[in-house]
C-alpha angles and dihedrals in degrees: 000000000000085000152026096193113123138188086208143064105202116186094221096048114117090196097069081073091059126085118263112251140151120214109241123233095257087059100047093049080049092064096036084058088043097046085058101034123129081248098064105008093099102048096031113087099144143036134195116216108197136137136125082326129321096197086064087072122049119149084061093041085053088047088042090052090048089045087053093049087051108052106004096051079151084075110101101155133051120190114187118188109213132171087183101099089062105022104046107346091162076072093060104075132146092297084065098038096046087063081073095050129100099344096122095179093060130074116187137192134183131214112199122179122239119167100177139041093226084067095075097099115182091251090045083056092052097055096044078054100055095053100048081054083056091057087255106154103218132211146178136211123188137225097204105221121201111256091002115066101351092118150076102243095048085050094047091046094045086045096053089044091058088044096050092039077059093040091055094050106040116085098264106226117248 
């Protein structure tokens, strides 16, 4: 968690109980070292960024994942937890996106958290887009919500939105 800093208020979030804070370079730098000590470099292949919300930051998410190249090369996976491309994309711009580019030796992968179709705004749309152009697998997690989502229909509607959003960016086969 380098923050706890978050574009949203939900309701059901236990974190807004919990004091702000960022995470300083020195810290970070501690967790990259201790995510690829001898301690931990065998068994440690993966690694969840959440918060708050990781893609608020970025100028400390893109140092953290420098910081993790350098002295984790064990870590293969990065799993970031975001709420941004629904609840605020016009804050996901090129310094977010440029954390995804050129680092080989990391796939990433995102789970946002959508609860509602309705959710899917064109810009929302755009950015889920770019990242799957940037090789970003996307995912989603749901808070069911009583006479809103609660039922079959409103999930299989939510699910084929996130699949045809993919299916319109990935090449089609001939």
């Amino acid at each position: 968690e380098p923050t706890m800093i978050c574009a949203a208020r939900c309701r059901y979030c236990l974190r807004a109980m919990y004091d702000i804070f960022t995470l300083k370079e020195s810290e970070l730098k501690e967790i990259a070292k201790f995510c690829g000590s001898t301690k931990m470099k065998d068994d440690l292949r993966e690694v969840l960024i959440t918060g708050g919300d990781p893609l608020l930051i970025p100028q400390k998410l893109n140092l953290l994942m420098g910081l993790l190249l350098e002295h984790a090369p064990n870590i293969k996976i990065v799993r970031i937890g975001t709420r941004l491309m629904t609840q605020d994309p016009d804050r996901i711009d090129n310094n977010v996106f440029e954390i995804f580019r050129n680092k080989a030796n990391i796939h990433f992968e995102i789970g946002t958290q959508i609860n509602h179709p309705v959710e899917f705004f064109p810009e929302s749309i755009e950015r889920f887009k770019t990242f799957i152009k940037l090789g970003v697998k996307l995912y989603s997690q749901n808070i069911l919500l009583k006479n809103i989502n609660d039922n079959i229909g409103c999930l299989i509607k939510l699910y084929d939105l996130m699949r045809k959003i993919e299916d319109l960016t990935l090449p089609q086969a001939d």
